[in-house]
C-alpha positions as CSV (number, residue, x, y, z in Angstrom):
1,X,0.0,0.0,0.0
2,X,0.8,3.7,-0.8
3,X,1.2,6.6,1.7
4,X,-2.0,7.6,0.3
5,X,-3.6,4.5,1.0
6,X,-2.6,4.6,4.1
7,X,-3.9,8.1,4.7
8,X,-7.1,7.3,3.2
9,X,-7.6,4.1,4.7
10,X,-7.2,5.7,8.7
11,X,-9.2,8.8,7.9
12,X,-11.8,6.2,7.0
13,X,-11.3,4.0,10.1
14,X,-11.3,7.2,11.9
15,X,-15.0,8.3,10.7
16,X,-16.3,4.2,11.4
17,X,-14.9,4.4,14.6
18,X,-16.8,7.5,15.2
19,X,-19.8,5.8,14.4
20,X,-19.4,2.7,15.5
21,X,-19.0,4.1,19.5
22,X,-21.8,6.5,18.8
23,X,-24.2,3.5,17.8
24,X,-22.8,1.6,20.1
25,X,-23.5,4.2,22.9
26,X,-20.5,4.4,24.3
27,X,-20.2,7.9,23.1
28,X,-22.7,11.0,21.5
29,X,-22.6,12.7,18.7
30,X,-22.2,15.8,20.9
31,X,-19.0,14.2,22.3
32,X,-16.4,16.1,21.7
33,X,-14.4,12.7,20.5
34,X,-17.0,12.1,18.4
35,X,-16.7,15.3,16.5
36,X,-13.3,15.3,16.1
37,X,-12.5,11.5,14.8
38,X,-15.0,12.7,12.5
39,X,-13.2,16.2,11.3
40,X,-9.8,14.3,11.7
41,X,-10.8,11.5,9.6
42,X,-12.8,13.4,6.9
43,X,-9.7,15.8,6.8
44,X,-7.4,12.8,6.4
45,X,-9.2,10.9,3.6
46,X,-10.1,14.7,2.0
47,X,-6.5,14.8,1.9
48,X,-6.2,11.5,0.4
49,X,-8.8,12.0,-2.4
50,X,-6.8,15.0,-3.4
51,X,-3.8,13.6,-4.3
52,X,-5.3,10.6,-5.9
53,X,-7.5,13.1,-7.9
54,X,-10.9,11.6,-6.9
55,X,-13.2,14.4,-7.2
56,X,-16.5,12.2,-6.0
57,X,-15.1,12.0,-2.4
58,X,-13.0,15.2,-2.1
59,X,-16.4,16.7,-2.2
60,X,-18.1,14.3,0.0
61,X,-15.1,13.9,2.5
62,X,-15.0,17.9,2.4
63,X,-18.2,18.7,3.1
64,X,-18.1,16.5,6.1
65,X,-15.1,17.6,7.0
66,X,-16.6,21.3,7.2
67,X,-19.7,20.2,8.9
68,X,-17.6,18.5,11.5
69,X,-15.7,21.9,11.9
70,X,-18.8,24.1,12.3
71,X,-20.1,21.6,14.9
72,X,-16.7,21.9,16.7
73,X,-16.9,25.6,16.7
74,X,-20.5,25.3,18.3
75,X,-19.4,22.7,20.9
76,X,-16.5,25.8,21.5
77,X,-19.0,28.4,21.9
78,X,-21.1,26.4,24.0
79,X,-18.8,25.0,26.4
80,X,-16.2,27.7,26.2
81,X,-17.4,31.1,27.0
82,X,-15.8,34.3,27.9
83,X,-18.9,35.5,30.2
């Protein structure tokens, strides 16, 4: 396997993962681990569809790698304020 494989393929574990505790209940979706194995693992196989050229999943991996963020940011504003 390539070093883009390998990217790819642990962004992807990253997002199962993600799921698989969420489902599994052993964490929420308003976890903060939740939220960033998800932006971490989007951003990773992003990354990877990139340099393979793979326009399909650059856009899918991106746009859940943004969504990720913005919930991130929220979770910062929520938990994290300045009062």
């Amino acid at each position: 396997m390539s070093n883009i494989d390998w990217i790819g393929f642990i962004g992807v574990f990253q997002i199962l993962l993600a799921y698989m505790l969420n489902v599994l209940g052993k964490i929420s979706k308003d976890d903060i681990s939740f939220m960033l194995l998800n932006l971490i693992g989007a951003g990773m196989a992003c990354y990877a569809s990139i340099l393979m050229n793979y326009m399909p999943f650059v856009v899918l991996e991106g746009i859940w790698a943004i969504v990720s963020l913005i919930s991130l940011i929220k979770y910062g504003a929520k938990n994290f304020r300045l009062d």
